[in-house]
Backbone as CSV, one residue per row, in Angstrom:
resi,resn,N_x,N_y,N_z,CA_x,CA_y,CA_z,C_x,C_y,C_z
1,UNK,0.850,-1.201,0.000,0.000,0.000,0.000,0.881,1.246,0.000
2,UNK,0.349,2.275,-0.514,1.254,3.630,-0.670,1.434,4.460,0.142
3,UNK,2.587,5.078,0.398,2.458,5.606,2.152,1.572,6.560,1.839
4,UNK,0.704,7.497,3.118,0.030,7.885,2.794,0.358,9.530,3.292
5,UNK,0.226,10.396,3.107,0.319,11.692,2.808,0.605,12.024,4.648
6,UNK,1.595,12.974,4.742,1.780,13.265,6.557,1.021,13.966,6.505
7,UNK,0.498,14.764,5.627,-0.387,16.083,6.527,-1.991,15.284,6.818
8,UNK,-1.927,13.929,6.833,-3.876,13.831,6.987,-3.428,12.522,8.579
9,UNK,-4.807,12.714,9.035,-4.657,11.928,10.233,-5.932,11.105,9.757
10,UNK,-5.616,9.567,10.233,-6.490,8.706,10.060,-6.669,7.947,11.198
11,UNK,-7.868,7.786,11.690,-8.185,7.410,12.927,-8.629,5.900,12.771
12,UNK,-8.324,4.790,13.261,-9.382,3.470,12.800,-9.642,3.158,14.345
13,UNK,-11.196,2.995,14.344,-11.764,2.211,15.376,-12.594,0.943,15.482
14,UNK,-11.904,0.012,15.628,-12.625,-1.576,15.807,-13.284,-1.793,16.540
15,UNK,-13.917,-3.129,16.672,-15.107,-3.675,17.800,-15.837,-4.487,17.572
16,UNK,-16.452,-4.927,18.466,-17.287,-6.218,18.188,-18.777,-5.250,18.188
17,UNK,-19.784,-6.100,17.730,-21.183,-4.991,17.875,-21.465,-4.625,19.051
18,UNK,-21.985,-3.446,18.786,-22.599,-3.291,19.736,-21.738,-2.674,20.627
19,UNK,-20.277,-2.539,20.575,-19.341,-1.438,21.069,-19.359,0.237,21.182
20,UNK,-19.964,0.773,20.541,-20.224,2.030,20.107,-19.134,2.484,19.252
21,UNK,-18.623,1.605,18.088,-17.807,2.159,17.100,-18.105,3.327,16.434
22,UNK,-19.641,3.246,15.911,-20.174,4.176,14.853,-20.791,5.851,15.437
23,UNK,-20.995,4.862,16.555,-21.580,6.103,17.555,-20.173,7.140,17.955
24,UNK,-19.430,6.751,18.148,-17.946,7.197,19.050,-17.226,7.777,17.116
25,UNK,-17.189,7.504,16.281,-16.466,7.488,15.228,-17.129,8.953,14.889
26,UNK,-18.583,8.648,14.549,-19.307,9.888,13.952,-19.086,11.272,14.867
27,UNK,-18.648,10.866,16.719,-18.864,12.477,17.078,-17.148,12.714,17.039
28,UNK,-16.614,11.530,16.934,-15.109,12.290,16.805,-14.544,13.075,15.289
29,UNK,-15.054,12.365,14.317,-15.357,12.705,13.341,-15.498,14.182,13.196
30,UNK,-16.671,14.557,13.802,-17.392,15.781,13.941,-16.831,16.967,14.776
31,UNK,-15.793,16.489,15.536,-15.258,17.157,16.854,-13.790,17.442,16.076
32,UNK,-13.319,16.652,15.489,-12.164,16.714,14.960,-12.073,17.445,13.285
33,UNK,-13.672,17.519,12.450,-13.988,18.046,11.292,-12.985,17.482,10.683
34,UNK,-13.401,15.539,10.613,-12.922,14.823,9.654,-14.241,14.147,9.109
35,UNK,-13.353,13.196,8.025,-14.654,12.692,7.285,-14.536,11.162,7.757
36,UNK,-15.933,10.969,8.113,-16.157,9.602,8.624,-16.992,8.517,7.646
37,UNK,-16.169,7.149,7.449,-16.431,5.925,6.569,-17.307,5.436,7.404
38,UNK,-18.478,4.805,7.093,-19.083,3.993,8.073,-18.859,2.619,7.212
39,UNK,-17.997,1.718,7.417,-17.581,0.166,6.803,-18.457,-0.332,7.296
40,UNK,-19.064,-0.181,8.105,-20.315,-1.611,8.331,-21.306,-0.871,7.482
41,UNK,-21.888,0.360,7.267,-23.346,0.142,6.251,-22.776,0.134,5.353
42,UNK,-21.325,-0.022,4.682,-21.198,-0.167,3.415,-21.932,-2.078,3.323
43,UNK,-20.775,-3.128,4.059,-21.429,-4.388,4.088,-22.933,-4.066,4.097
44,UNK,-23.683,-3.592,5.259,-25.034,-3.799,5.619,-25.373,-3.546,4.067
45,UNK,-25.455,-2.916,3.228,-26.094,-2.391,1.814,-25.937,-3.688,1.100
46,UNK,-24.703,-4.394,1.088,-24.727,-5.554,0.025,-25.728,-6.328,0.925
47,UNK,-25.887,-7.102,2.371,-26.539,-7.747,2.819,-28.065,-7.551,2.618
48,UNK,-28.284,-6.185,2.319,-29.802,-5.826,2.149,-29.766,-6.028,0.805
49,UNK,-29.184,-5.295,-0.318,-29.065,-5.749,-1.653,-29.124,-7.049,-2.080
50,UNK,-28.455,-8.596,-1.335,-28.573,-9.763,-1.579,-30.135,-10.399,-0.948
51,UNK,-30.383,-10.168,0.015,-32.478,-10.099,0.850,-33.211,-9.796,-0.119
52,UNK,-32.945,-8.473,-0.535,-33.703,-8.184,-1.339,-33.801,-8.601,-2.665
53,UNK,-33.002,-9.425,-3.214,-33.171,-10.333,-4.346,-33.321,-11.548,-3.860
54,UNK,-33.922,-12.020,-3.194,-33.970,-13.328,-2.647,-32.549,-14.663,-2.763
55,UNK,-31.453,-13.815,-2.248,-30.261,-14.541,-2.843,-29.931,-15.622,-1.419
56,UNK,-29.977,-16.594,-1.172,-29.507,-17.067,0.109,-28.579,-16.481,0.746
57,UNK,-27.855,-16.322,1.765,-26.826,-15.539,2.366,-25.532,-16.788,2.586
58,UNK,-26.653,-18.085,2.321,-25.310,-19.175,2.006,-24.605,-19.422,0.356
59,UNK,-25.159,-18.227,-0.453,-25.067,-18.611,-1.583,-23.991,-17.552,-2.081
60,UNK,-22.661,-17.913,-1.885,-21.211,-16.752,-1.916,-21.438,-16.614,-3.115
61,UNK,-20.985,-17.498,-4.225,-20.590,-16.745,-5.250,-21.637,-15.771,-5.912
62,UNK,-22.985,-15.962,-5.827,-23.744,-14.951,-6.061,-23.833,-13.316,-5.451
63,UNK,-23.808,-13.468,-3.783,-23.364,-12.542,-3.551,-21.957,-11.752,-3.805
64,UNK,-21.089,-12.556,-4.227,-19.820,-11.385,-4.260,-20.003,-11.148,-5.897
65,UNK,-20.858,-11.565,-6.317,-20.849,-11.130,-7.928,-21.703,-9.903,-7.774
66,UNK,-23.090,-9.962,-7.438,-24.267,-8.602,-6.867,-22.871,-7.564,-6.489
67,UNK,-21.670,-7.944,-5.432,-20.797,-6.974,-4.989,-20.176,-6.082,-5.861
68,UNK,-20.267,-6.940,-6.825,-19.142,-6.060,-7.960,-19.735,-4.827,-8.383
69,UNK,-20.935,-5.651,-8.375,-21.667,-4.274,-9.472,-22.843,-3.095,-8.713
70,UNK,-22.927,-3.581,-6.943,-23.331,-2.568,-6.216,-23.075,-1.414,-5.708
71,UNK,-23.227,-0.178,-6.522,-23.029,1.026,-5.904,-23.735,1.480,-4.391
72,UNK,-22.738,1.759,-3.529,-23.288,2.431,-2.492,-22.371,3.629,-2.292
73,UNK,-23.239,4.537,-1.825,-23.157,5.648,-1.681,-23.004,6.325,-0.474
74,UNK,-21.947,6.919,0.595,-22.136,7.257,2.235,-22.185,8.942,1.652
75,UNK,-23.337,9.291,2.488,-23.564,10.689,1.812,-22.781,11.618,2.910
76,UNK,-21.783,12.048,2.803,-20.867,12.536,4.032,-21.188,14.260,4.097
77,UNK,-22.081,14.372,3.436,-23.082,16.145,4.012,-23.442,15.938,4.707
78,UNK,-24.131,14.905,5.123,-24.743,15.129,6.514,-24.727,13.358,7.754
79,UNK,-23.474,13.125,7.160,-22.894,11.955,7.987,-23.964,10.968,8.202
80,UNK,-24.784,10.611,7.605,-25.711,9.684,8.103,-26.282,8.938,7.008
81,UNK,-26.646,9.192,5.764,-27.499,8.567,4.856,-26.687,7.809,4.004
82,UNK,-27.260,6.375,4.124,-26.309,5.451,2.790,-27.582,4.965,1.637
83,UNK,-26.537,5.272,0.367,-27.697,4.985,-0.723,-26.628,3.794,-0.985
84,UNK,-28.045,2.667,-1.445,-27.597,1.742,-2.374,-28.188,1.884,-3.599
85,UNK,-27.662,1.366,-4.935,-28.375,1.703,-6.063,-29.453,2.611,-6.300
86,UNK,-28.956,3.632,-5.544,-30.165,5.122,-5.093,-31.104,4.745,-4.268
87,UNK,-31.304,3.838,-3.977,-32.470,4.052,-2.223,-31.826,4.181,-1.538
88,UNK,-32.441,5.162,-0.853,-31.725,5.474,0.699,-31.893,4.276,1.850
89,UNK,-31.358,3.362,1.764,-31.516,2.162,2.521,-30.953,2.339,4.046
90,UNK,-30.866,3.893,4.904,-30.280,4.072,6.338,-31.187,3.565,7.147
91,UNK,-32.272,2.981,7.188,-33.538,2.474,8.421,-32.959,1.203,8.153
92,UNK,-33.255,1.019,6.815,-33.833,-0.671,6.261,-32.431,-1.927,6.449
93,UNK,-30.835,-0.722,6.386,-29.653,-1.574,6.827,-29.823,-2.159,8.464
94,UNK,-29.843,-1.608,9.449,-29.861,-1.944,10.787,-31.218,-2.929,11.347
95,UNK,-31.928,-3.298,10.467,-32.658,-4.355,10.843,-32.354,-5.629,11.128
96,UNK,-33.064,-6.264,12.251,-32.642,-7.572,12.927,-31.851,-8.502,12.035
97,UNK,-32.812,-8.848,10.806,-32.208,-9.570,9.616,-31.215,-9.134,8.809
98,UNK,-30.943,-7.841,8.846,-29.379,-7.429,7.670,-28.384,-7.795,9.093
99,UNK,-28.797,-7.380,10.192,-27.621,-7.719,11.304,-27.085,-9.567,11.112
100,UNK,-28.429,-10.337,11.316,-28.111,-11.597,11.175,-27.548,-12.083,10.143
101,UNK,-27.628,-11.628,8.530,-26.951,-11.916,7.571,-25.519,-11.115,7.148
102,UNK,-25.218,-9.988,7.697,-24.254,-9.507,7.297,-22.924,-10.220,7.544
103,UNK,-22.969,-10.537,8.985,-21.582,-11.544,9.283,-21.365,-12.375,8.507
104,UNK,-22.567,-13.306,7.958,-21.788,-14.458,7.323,-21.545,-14.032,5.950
105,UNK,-22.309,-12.880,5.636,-21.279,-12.191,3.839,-20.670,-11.517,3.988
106,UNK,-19.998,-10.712,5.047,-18.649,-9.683,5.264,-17.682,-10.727,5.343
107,UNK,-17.471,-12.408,5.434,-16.708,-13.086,5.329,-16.488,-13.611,4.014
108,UNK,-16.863,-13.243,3.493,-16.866,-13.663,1.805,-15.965,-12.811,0.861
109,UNK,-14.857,-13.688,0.515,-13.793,-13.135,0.262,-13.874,-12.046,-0.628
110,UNK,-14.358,-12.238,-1.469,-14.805,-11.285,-3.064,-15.475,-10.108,-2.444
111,UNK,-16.650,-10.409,-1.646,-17.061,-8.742,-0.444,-16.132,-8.308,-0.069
112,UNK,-15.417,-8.576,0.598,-14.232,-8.142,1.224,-13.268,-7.313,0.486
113,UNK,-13.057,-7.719,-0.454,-11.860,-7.537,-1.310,-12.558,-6.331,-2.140
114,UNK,-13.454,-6.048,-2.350,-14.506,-4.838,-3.169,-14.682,-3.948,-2.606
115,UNK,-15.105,-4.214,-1.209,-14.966,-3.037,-0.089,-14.044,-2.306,0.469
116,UNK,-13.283,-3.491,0.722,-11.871,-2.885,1.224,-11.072,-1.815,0.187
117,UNK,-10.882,-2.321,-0.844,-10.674,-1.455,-1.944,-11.469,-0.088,-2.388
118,UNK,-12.521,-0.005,-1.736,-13.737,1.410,-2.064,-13.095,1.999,-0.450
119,UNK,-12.947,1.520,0.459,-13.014,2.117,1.893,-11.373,2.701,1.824
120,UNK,-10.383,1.948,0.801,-9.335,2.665,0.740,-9.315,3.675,0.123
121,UNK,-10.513,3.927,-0.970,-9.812,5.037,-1.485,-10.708,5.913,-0.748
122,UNK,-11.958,5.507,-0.067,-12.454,6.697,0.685,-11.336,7.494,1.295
123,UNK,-10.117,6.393,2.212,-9.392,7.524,3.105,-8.080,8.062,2.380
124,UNK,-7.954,7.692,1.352,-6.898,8.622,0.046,-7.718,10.001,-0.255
125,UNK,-8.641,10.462,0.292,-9.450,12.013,0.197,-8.754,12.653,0.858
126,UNK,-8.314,11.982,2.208,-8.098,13.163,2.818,-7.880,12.570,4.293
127,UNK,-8.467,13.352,5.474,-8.115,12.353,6.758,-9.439,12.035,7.207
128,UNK,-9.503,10.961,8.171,-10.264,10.348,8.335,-11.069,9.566,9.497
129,UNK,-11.944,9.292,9.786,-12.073,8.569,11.197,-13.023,7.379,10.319
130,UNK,-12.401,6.230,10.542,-12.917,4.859,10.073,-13.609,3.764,11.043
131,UNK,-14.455,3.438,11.258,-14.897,1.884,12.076,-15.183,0.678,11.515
132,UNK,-15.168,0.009,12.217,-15.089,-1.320,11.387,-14.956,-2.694,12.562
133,UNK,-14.222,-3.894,11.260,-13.833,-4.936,12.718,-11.916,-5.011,11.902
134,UNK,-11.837,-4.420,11.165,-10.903,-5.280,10.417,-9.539,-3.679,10.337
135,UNK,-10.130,-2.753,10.628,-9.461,-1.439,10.109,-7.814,-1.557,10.309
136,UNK,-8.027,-1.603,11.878,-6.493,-1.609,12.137,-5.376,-2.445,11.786
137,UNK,-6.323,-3.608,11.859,-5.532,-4.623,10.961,-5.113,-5.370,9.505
138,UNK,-5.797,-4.365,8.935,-6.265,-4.555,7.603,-6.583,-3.622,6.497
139,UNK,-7.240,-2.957,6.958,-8.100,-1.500,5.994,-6.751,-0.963,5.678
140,UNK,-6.441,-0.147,6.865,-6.139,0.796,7.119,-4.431,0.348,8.478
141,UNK,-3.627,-0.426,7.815,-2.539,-1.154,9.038,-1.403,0.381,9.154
142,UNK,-1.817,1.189,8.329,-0.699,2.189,8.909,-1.552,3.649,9.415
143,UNK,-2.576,3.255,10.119,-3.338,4.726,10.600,-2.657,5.061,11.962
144,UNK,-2.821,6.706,12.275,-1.860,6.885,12.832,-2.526,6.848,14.226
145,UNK,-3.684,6.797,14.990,-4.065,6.551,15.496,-4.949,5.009,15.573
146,UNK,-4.907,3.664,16.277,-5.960,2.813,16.348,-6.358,2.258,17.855
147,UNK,-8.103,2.090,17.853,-8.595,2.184,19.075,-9.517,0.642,18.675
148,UNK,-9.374,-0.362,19.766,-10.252,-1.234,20.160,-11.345,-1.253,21.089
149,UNK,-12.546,-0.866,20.891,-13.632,-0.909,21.667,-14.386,-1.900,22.256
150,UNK,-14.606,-2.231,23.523,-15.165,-3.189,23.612,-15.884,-2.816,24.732
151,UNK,-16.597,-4.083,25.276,-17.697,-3.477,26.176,-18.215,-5.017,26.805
152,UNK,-19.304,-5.338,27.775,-19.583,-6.750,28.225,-20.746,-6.803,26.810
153,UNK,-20.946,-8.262,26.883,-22.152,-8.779,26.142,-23.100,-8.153,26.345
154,UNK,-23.835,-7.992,27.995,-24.970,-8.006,28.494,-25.206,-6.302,27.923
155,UNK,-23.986,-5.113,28.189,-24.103,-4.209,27.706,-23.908,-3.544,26.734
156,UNK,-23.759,-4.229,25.521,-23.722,-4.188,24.341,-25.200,-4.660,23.472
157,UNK,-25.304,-5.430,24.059,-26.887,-5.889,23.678,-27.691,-4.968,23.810
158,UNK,-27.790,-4.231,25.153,-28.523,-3.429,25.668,-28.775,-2.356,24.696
159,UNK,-27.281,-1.503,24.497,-27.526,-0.616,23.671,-27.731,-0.967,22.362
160,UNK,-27.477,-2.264,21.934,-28.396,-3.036,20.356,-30.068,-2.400,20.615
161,UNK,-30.253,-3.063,21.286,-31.944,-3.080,21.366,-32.607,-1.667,21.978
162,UNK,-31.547,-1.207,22.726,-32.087,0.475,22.713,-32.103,1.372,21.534
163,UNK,-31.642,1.094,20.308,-31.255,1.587,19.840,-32.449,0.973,18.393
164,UNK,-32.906,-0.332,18.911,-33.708,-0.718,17.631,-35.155,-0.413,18.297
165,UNK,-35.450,-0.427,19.623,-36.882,0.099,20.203,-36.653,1.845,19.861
166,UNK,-35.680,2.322,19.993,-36.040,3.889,19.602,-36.431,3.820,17.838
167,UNK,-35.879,2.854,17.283,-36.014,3.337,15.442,-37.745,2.699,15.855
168,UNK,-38.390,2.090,16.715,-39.629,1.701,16.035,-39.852,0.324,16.103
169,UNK,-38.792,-0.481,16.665,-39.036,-2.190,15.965,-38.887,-2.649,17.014
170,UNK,-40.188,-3.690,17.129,-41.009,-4.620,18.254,-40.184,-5.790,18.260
171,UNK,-38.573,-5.681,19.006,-37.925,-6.896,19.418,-37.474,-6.801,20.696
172,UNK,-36.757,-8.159,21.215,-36.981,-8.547,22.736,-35.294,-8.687,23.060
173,UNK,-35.123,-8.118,24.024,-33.449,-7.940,24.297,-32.951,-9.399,24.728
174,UNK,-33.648,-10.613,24.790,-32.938,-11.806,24.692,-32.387,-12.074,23.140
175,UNK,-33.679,-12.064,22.180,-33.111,-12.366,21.409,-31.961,-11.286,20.491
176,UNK,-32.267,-10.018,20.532,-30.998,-8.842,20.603,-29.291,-9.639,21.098
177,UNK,-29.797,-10.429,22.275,-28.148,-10.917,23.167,-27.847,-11.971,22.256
178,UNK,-28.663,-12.828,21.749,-28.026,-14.155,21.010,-27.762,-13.884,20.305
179,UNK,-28.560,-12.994,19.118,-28.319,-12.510,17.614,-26.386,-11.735,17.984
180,UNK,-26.645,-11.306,19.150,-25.124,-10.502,19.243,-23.841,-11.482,19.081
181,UNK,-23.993,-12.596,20.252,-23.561,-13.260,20.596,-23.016,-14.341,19.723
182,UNK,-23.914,-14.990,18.927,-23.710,-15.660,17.535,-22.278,-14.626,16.380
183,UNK,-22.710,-13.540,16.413,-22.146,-12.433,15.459,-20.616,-12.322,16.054
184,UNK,-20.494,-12.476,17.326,-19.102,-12.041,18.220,-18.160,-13.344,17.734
185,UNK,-19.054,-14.571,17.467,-18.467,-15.841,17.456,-17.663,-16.058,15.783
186,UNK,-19.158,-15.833,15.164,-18.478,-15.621,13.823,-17.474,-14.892,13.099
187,UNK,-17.687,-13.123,13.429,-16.658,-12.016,13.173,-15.224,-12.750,14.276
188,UNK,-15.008,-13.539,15.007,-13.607,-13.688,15.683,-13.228,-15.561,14.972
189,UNK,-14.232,-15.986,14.558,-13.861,-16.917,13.797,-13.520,-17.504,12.467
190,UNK,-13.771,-16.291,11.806,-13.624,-16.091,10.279,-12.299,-16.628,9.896
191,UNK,-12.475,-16.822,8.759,-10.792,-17.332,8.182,-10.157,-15.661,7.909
192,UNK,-11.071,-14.745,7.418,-10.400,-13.782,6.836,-10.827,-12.355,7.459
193,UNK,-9.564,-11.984,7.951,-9.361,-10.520,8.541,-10.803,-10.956,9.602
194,UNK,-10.082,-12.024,10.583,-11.007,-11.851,11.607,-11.060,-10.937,13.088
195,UNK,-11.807,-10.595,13.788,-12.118,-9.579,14.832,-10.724,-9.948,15.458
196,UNK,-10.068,-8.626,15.966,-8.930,-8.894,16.702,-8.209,-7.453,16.761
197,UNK,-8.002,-7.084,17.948,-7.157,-5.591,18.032,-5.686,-5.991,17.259
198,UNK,-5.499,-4.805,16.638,-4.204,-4.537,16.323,-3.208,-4.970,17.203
199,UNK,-2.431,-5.046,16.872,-0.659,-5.214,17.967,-0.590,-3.325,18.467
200,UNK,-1.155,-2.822,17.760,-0.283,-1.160,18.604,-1.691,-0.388,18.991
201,UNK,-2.655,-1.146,18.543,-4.003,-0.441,19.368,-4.252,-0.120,20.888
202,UNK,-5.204,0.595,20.837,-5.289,0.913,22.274,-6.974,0.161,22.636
203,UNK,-6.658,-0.520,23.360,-7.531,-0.898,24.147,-8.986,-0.110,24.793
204,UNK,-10.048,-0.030,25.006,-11.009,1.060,25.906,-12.028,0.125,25.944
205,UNK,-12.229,-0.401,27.546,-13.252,-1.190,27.653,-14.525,0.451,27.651
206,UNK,-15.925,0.349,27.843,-16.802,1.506,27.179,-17.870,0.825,28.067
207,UNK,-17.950,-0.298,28.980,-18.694,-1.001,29.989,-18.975,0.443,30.563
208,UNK,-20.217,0.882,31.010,-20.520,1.961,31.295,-20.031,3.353,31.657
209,UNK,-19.684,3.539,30.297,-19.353,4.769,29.393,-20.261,5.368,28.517
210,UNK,-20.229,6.844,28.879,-21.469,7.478,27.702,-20.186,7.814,26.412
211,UNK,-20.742,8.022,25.416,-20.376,8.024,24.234,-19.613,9.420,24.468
212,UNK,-20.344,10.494,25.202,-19.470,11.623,25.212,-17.894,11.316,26.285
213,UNK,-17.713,10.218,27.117,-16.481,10.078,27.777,-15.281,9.042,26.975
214,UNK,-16.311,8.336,26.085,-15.105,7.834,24.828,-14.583,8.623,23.753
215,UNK,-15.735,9.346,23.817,-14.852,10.730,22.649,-14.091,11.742,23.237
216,UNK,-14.144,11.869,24.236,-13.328,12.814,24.910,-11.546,11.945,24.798
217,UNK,-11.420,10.441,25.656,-10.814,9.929,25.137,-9.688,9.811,24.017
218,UNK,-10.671,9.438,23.463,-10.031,9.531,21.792,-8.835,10.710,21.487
219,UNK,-10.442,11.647,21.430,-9.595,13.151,20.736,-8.660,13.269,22.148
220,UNK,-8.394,13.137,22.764,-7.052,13.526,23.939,-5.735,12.338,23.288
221,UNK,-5.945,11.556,22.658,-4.981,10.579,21.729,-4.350,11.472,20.606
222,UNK,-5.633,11.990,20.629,-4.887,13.198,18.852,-4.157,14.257,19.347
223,UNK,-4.755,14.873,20.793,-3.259,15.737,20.825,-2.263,15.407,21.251
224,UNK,-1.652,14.179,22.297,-0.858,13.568,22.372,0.109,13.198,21.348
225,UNK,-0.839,12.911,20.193,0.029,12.320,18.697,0.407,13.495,18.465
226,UNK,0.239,14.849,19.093,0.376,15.890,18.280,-0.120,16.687,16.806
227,UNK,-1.243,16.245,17.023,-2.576,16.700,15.829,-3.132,17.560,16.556
């Protein structure tokens, strides 16, 4: 990979779900007036894109072929909206079922390899704050900052299902914990670029932590690095 430019800072933050990667990424992002990748609704878009053609989620080579030719779109005006093939698919990604299918097609080599390649050149723009499971070790192995998030099961779930009773959707925080739990097993068991902190990451358990005391965190890393 090509070294990448000194004047930009690239932030990568990993985790298992339900960590507050996206949550913690978007306000540092915002605090720091960088531009933030969201790598999981890029996957979530192919996982809804393959549902929505009735493609099995055991059926790889179909899905990494749909991959090739799926445009998605992270609309970074206003940090939040992802288009796939022009629907705004930001509700319809975080549903119970794109959660349950995404793990087992973010392991699919050809996904992988399509994304990773779009999420690199996202951070060849400029600098960046990235989340993911794979960043530090993979995306992105020379960012100058990397942070591992983690948190207990029981409270990670929690904020899963707080977070799907505020969008509107009538589910039950047991099954929120298994659906998690299953996902923790798979993303750390994968053959490829599986869940795992970096060697030079920093650690932050987030076990009852508000999102504003992990971002505080963080950005105190960037002036340390001297950013």
């Amino acid at each position: 990979m090509e070294q990448k430019q000194q004047s930009t800072l690239q932030i990568a933050i990993d985790g298992p779900a339900g960590a507050g990667k996206s949550t913690v990424a978007k306000l540092v992002a915002k605090q720091l007036n960088l531009f933030y990748v969201d790598t999981g609704a890029m996957y979530r878009a192919i996982a809804y894109k393959a549902l929505k053609n009735k493609i099995l989620v055991e059926d790889e080579p179909s899905i990494c072929k749909i991959a090739k030719t799926t445009e998605v779109i992270l609309d970074h005006s206003d940090q939040r909206t992802v288009w796939c093939d022009g629907e705004n698919v930001t509700q319809a990604i975080r549903s119970p079922e794109i959660s349950r299918a995404v793990s087992i097609i973010a392991a699919y080599v050809g996904v992988r390899e399509r994304l990773v390649e779009l999420q690199r050149k996202e951070a060849e723009r400029g600098s960046v704050v990235m989340d993911g499971r794979d960043i530090g070790t993979y995306v992105l192995p020379e960012a100058d900052i990397k942070i591992f998030l983690t948190a207990t099961l029981k409270e990670r779930a929690r904020r899963r299902w707080m977070e799907l009773v505020k969008a509107g959707q009538d589910v039950f925080f047991e099954e929120v914990a298994q659906d998690m739990q299953k996902r923790d097993r798979q993303d750390t068991e994968r053959e490829v670029s599986p869940l795992e902190p970096a060697q030079d990451a920093i650690i932050l358990d987030t076990t009852g932590m508000s999102a504003e005391e992990m971002v505080d965190k963080i950005v105190a890393l960037t002036q340390e690095d001297g950013r």
